[in-house]
C-alpha positions as CSV (number, residue, x, y, z in Angstrom):
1,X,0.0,0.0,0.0
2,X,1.4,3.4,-1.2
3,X,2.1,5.8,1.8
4,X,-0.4,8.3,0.5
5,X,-3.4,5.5,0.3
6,X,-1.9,4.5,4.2
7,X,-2.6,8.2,5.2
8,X,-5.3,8.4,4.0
9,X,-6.7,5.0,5.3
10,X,-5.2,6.3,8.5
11,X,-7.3,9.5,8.7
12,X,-10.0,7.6,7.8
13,X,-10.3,5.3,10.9
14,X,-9.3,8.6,12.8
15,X,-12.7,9.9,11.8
16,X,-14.7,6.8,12.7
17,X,-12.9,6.8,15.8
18,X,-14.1,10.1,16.2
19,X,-17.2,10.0,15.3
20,X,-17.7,7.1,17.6
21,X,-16.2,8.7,20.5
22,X,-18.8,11.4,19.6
23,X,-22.1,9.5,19.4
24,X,-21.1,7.1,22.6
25,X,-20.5,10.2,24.8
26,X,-23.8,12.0,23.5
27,X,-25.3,8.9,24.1
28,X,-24.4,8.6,27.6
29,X,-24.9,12.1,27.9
30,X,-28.2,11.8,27.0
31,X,-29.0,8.6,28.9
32,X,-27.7,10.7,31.9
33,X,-30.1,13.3,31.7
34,X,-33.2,11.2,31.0
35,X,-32.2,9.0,34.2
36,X,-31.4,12.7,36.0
37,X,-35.1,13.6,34.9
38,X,-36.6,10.4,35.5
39,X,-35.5,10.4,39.1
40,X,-36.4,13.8,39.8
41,X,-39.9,12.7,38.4
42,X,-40.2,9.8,41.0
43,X,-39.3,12.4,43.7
44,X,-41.9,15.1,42.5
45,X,-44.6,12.9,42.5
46,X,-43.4,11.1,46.2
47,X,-43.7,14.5,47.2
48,X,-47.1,15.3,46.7
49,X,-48.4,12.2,48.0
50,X,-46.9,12.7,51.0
51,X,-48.2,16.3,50.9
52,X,-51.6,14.9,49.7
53,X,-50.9,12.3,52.9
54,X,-50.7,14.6,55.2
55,X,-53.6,17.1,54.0
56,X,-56.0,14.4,54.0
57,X,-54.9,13.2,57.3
58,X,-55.4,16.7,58.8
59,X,-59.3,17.0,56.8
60,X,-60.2,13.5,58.7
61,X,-59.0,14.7,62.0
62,X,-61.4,17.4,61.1
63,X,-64.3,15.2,60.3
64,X,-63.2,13.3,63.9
65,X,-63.3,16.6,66.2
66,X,-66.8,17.5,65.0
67,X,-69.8,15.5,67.3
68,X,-70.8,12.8,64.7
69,X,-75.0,12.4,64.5
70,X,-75.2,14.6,61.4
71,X,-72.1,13.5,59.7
72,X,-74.0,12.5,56.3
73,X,-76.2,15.5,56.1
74,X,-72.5,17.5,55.6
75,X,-70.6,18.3,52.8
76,X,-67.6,18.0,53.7
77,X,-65.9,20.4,50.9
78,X,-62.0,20.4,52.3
79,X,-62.4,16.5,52.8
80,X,-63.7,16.0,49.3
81,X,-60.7,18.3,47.6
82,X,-58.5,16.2,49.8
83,X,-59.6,12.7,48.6
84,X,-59.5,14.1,45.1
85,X,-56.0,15.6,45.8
86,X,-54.7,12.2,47.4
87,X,-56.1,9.9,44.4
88,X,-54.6,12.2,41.8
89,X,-50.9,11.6,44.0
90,X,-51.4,8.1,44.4
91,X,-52.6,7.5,40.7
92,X,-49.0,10.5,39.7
93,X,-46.8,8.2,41.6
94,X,-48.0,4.9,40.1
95,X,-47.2,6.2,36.7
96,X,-43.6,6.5,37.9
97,X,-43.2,4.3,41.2
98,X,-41.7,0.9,41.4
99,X,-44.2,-2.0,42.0
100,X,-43.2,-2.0,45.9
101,X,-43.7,1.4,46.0
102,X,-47.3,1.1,44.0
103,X,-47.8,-1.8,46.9
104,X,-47.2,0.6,49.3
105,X,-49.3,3.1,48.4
106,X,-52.6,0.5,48.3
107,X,-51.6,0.2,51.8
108,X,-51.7,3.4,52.8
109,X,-55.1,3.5,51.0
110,X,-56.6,1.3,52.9
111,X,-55.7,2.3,56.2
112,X,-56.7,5.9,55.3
113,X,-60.2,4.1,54.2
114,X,-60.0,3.0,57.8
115,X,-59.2,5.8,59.6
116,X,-62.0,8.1,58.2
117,X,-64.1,5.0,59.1
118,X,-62.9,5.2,62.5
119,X,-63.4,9.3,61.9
120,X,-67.1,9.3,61.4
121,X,-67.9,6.7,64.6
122,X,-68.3,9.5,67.2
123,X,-66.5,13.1,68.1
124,X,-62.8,12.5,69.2
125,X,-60.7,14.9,70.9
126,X,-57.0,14.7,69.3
127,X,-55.3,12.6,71.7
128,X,-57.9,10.3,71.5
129,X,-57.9,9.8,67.7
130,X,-54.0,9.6,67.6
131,X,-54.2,5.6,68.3
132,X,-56.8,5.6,65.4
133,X,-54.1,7.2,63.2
134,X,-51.2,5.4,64.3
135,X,-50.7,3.1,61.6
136,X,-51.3,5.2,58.8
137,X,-48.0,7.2,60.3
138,X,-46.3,3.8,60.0
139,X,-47.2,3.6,56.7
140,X,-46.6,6.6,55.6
141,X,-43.1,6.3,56.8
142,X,-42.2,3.1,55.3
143,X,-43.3,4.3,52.2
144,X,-40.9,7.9,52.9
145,X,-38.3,4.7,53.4
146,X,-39.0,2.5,50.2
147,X,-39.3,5.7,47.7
148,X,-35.2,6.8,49.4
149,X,-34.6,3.1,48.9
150,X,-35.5,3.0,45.3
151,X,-33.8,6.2,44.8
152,X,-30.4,4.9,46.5
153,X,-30.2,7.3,49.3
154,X,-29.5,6.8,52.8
155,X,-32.5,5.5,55.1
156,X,-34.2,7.9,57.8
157,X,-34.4,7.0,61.0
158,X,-38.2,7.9,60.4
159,X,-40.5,5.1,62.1
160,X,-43.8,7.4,61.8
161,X,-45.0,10.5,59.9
162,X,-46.3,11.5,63.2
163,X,-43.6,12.6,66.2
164,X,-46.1,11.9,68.7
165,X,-46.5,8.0,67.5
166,X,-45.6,5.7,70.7
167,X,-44.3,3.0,67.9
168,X,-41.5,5.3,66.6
């Protein structure tokens, strides 16, 4: 091969080279920021159903304080933006969330289910409905736990949303 046709061969395979070196680091470039956005996604919507958590938790406690014989003759406005504001969360984060996490989230369902159950029984005081709300703190915190988990940071010592929780 003639030292011209060697040159050029040469440059050649510098430009592939180059060219390769180009798309791989745009690729991971570009794989870096989806994952970046991705993750900031998961936290966003995390965030709001914890915020959604803990407005609905505070509308129920609401619904407890007041005496309890006309209960379905109210409307119960801030409750019902609450629920709507909770189910749009929950429903966010499932679009997003791992499957524990999506697991997690039925739970907390449930036990909010239960606690406005427990809610339209009779007129607590506060104290008295903490034991009534206890759980859904748990629950609330394990899911806090399994959403830093998925995202690979360090574990809270967090045992309940609620300071005043005796299983914390």
């Amino acid at each position: 091969m003639s030292p011209e046709a060697l040159t050029g061969l040469i440059g050649l395979v510098g430009v592939l080279v180059g060219g390769l070196i180009t798309y791989v680091t745009a690729f991971v470039q570009d794989r870096s920021a989806r994952d970046k956005a991705a993750r900031e996604q998961r936290l966003a919507a995390a965030q709001e159903v914890l915020g959604a958590l803990q407005e609905l938790n505070r509308r129920i406690i609401d619904v407890a304080r007041v005496e309890s014989s006309d209960h379905h003759h109210r409307e119960w406005a801030e409750l019902h933006e609450a629920t709507i504001r909770w189910n749009s969360a929950r429903y966010g984060a499932a679009l997003v969330a791992s499957t524990a996490e999506v697991v997690s989230l039925q739970l907390l369902d449930a036990e909010l289910d239960k606690v406005l159950d427990a809610a339209l029984l009779k007129q607590w005081t506060s104290r008295e409905f903490r034991p009534e709300r206890e759980r859904l703190g748990v629950l609330g915190a394990d899911y806090l736990n399994l959403v830093r988990k998925t995202e690979e940071l360090p574990p809270t010592e967090i045992k309940s949303l609620w300071p005043w929780a005796t299983t914390a």
